[in-house]
C-alpha positions as CSV (number, residue, x, y, z in Angstrom):
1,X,166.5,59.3,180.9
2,X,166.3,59.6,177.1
3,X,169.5,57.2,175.4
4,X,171.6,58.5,172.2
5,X,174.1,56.6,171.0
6,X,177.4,58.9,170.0
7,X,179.3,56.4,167.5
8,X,183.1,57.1,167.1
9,X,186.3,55.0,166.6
10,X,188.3,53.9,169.5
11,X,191.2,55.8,168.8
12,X,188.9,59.1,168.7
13,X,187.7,58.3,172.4
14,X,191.1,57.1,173.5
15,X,192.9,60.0,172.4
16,X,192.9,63.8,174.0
17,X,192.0,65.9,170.9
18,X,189.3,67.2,169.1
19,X,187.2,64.2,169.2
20,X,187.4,63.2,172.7
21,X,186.7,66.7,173.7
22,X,183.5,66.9,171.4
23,X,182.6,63.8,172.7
24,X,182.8,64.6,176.6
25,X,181.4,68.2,176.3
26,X,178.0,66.6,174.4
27,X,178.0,63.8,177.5
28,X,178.1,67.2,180.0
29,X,175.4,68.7,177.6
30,X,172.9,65.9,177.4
31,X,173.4,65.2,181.1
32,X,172.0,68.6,181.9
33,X,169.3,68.1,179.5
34,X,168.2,65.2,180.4
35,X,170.1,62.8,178.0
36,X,172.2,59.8,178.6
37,X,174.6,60.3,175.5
38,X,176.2,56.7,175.7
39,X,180.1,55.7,174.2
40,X,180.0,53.1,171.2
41,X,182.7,52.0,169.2
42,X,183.8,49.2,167.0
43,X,186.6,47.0,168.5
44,X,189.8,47.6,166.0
45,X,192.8,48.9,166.8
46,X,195.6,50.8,165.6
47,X,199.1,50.8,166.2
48,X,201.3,52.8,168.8
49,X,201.8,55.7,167.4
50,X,200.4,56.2,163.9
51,X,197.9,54.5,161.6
52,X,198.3,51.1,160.2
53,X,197.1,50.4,156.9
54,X,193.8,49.4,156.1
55,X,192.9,50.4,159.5
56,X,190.8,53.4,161.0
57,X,189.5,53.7,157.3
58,X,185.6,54.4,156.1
59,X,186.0,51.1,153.9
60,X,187.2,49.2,157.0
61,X,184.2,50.2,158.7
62,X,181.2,48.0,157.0
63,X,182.9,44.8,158.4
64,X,182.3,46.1,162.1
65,X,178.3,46.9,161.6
66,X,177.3,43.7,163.7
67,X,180.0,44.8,166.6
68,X,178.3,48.5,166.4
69,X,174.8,47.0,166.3
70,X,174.8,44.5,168.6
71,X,176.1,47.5,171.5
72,X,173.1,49.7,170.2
73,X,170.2,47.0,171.0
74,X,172.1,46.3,174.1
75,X,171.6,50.1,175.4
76,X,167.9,49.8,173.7
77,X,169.1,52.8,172.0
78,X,166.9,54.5,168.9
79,X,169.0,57.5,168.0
80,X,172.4,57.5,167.2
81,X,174.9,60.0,166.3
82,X,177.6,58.6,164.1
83,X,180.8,60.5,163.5
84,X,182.3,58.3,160.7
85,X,180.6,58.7,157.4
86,X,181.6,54.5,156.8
87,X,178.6,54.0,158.7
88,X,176.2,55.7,157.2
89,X,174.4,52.8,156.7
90,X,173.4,52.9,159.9
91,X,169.8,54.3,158.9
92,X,168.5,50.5,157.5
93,X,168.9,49.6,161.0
94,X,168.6,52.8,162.8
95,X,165.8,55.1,161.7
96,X,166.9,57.9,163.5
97,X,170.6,58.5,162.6
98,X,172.7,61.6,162.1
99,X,175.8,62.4,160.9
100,X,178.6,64.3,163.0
101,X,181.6,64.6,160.5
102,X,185.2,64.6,162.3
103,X,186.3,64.3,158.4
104,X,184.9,65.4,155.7
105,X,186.0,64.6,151.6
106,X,187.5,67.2,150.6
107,X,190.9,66.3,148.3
108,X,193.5,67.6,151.3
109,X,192.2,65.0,153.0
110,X,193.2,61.3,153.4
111,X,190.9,59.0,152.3
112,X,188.9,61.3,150.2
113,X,188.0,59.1,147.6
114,X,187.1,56.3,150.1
115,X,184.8,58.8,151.9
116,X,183.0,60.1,148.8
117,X,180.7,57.3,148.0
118,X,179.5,57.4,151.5
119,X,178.7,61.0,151.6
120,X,176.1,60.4,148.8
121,X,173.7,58.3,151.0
122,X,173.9,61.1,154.0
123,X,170.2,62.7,154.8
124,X,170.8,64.3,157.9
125,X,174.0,65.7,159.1
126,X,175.2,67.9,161.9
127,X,177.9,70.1,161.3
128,X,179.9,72.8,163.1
129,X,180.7,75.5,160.3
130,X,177.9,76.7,157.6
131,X,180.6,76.3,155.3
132,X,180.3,72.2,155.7
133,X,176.8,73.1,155.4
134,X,177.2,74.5,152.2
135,X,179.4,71.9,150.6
136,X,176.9,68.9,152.0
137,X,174.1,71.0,150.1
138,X,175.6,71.6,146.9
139,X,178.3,68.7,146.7
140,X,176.1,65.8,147.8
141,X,172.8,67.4,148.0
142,X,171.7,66.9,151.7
143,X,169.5,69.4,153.1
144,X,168.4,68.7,156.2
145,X,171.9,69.7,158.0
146,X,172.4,71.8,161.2
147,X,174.7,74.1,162.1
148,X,176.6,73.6,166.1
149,X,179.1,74.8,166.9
150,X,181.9,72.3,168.9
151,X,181.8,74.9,171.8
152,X,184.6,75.8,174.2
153,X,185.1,75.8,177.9
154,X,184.2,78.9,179.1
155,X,185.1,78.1,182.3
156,X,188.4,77.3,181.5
157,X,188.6,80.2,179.2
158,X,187.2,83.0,182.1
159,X,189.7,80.3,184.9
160,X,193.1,81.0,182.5
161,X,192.5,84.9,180.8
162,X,195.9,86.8,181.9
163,X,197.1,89.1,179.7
164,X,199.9,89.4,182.1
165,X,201.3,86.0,181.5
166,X,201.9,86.9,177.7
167,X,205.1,86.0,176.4
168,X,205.7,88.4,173.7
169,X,207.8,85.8,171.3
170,X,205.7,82.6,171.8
171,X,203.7,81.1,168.5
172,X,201.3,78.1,169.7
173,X,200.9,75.5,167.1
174,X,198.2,72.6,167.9
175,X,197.8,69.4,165.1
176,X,199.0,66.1,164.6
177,X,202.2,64.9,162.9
178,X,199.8,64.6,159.4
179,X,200.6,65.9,156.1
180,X,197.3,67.8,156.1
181,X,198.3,69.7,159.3
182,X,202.0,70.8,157.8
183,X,204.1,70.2,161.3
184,X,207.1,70.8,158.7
185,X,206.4,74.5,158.0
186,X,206.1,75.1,162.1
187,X,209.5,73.7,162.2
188,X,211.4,75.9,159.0
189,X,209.4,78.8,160.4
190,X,212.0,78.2,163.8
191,X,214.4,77.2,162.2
192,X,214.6,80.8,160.6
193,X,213.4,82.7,163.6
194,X,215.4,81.6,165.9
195,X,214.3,84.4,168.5
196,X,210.8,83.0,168.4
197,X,209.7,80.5,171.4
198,X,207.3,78.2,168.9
199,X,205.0,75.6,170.9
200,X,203.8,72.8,169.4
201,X,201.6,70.6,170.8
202,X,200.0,67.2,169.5
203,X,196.9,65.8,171.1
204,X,197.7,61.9,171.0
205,X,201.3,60.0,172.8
206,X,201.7,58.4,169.6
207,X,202.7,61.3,168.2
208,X,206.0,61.6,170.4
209,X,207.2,58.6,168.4
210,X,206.6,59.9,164.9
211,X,207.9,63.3,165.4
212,X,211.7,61.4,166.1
213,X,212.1,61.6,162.4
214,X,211.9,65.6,162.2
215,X,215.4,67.7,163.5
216,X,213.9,69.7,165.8
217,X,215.2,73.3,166.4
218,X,215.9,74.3,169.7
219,X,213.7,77.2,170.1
220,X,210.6,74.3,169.4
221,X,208.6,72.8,172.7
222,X,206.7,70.0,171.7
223,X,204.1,68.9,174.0
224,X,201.9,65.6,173.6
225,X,198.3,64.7,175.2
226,X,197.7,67.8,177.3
227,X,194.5,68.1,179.6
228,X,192.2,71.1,178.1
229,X,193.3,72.9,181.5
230,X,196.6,72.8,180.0
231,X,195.6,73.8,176.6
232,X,194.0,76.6,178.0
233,X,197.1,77.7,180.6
234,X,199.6,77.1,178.0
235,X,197.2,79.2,174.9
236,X,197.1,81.7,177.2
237,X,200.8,82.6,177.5
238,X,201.3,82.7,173.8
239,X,200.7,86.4,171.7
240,X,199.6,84.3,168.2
241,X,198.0,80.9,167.6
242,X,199.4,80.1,164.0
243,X,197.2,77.1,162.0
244,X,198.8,75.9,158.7
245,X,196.5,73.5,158.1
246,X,195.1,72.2,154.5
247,X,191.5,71.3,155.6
248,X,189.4,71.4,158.6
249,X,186.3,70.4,159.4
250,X,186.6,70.9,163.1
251,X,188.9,74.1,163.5
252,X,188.6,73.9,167.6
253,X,191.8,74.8,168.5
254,X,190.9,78.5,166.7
255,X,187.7,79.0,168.5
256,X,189.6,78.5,171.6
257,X,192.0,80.4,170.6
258,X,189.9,83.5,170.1
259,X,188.2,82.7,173.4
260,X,191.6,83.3,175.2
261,X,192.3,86.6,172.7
262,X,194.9,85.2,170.9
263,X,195.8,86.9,167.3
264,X,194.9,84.8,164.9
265,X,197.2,83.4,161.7
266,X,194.9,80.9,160.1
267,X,195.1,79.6,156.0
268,X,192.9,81.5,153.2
269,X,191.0,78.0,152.9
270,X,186.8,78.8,153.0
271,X,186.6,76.4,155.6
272,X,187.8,78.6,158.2
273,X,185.6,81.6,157.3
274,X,183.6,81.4,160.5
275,X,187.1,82.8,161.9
276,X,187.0,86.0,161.3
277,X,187.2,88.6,164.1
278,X,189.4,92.0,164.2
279,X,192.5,90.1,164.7
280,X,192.3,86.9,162.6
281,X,194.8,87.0,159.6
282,X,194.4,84.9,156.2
283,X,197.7,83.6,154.4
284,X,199.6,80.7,152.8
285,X,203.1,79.4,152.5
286,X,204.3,82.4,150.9
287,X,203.5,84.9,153.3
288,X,202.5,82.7,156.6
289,X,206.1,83.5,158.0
290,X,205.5,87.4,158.2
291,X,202.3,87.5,159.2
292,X,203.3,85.4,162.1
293,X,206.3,88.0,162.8
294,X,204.1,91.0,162.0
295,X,201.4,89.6,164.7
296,X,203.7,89.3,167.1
297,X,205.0,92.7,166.7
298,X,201.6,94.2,167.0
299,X,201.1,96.2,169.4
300,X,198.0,94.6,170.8
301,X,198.9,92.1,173.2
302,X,195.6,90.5,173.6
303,X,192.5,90.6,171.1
304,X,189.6,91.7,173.6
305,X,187.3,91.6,169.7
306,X,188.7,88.0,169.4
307,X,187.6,87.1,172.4
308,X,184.1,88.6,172.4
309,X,183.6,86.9,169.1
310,X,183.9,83.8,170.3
311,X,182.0,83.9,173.4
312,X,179.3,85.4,171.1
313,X,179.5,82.5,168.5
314,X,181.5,79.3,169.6
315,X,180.9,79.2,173.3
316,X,179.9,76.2,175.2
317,X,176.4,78.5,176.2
318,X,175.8,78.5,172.1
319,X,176.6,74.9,171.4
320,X,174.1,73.8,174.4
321,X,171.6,75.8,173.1
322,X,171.9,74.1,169.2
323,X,171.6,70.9,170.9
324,X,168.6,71.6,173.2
325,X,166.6,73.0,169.6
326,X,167.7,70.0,168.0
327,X,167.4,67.1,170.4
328,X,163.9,69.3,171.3
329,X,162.8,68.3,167.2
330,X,164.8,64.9,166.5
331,X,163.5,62.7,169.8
332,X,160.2,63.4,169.2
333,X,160.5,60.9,166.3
């Protein structure tokens, strides 16, 4: 069986969100194609609950090459797939390297500026939106990018689809206590709509600790490191998933959201263009709060055009198929 390597931080593997998911849902993929997609990581840590400083940071990366390096010859692996643009250096050592991004530098971000120079020696990236696509091309000028999707469960999707179980006043909220993901703007929206149910849910345990500094109003449910059978039971029960975010480069709690028919309040940011179905709404901080009331006073209860959107274009059927066309043309080298 053919080895990739699939290089990510620690924390990324240890923790139950987007990257963890990615990660175990190309393991599934390669496994049915024949692939053994192998775990590597280098061996820092962060704290508890929330980043340390100088930690989990590109430039903190290019003193961890040997840790990464000496795991790779170990596995006698000759592809890689690195997710952390610090190691793009990778490719003096690894011909056949590829860029996943789980960040990208844009100026919402954190660490933008330390991610920039890096971006500049990419030659071959994988991204999820064509919008990334776009920016690699005429921000950094790499060409040879592909487009694949992160694709959800459709199992879990078909296993959890009740319209039935809809709570007409519940918002679902998924990010991370980040000032790029705006978990402040969930909580005034509560705090003035008192009659809303407003979920939020967090996708690592260190994010229990951090959100002790926030008052949280009593109609908020905050939920931390739940299974993607959880996500998909609790996403189901809500009438609108709301994102607030600044920047994202992965944007998979939308596509799921869509996959379960959820009405859609996203931001007006280009990034999230690819979401863009009957019932998927575009605002900011000056009108986020009504649209959120107006969706849930719509009188569709489920988005059956949300949902056949995304089975068309971000399902797990599509994302296996991107990766069987381009493992197909990058292991032959």
């Amino acid at each position: 069986m053919k080895k990739v390597g699939l290089l990510m931080r620690k924390i990324q593997f240890a923790e139950a969100q987007g990257p963890r998911v990615f990660a175990d849902r190309l393991k599934q993929i390669g496994k049915e194609l024949g692939i053994d997609i192998v775990f590597i990581s280098p061996e820092r840590h962060v704290s508890g609950y929330d980043h340390l400083s100088g930690y989990e940071h590109e430039k903190g990366d290019l003193v961890n090459y040997d840790i990464v390096l000496d795991k790779i010859y170990a596995e006698n692996i000759d592809h890689v797939i690195y997710t952390v643009s610090g190691f793009t250096y990778l490719k003096m050592f690894i011909k056949n390297s590829v860029l996943f991004p789980h960040s990208f530098p844009d100026p919402a971000l954190t660490g933008y500026e330390m991610m920039k120079p890096f971006y500049y020696i990419v030659d071959k990236a994988i991204v999820q939106t064509e919008y990334l696509k776009t920016q690699l091309h005429t921000v950094f000028g790499v060409d040879d990018v592909t487009v694949i999707p992160i694709g959800f469960n459709e199992d879990l999707a078909d296993k959890h689809f009740d319209p039935m179980q809809i709570v007409p006043n519940r918002v679902l909220w998924i990010g991370r206590d980040e000032a790029n993901r705006r978990p402040e703007l969930v909580l005034e929206y509560a705090r003035q709509n008192p009659d809303k149910e407003v979920f939020m849910v967090f996708g690592g345990e260190r994010y229990r600790e951090s959100m002790k500094r926030y008052s949280i109003p009593d109609n908020v449910k905050l939920r931390f490191a739940l299974t993607q059978d959880e996500i998909f039971l609790l996403m189901n029960s809500a009438k609108v998933y709301w994102s607030c975010s600044i920047f994202d480069t992965f944007a998979m709690p939308l596509t799921e959201a869509l996959a379960m028919g959820k009405i859609i309040v996203k931001p007006e940011h280009p990034c999230y263009d690819h979401i863009s179905s009957k019932h998927a709404f575009s605002g900011n901080e000056k009108n986020w709060f009504e649209l959120v009331n107006m969706a849930l006073a719509s009188a569709n209860k489920v988005s059956r055009e949300n949902r056949q959107y995304a089975f068309n274009h971000f399902s797990s059927t599509v994302m296996k198929q991107g990766y069987r066309d381009f493992f197909d043309k990058w292991l032959r080298n």
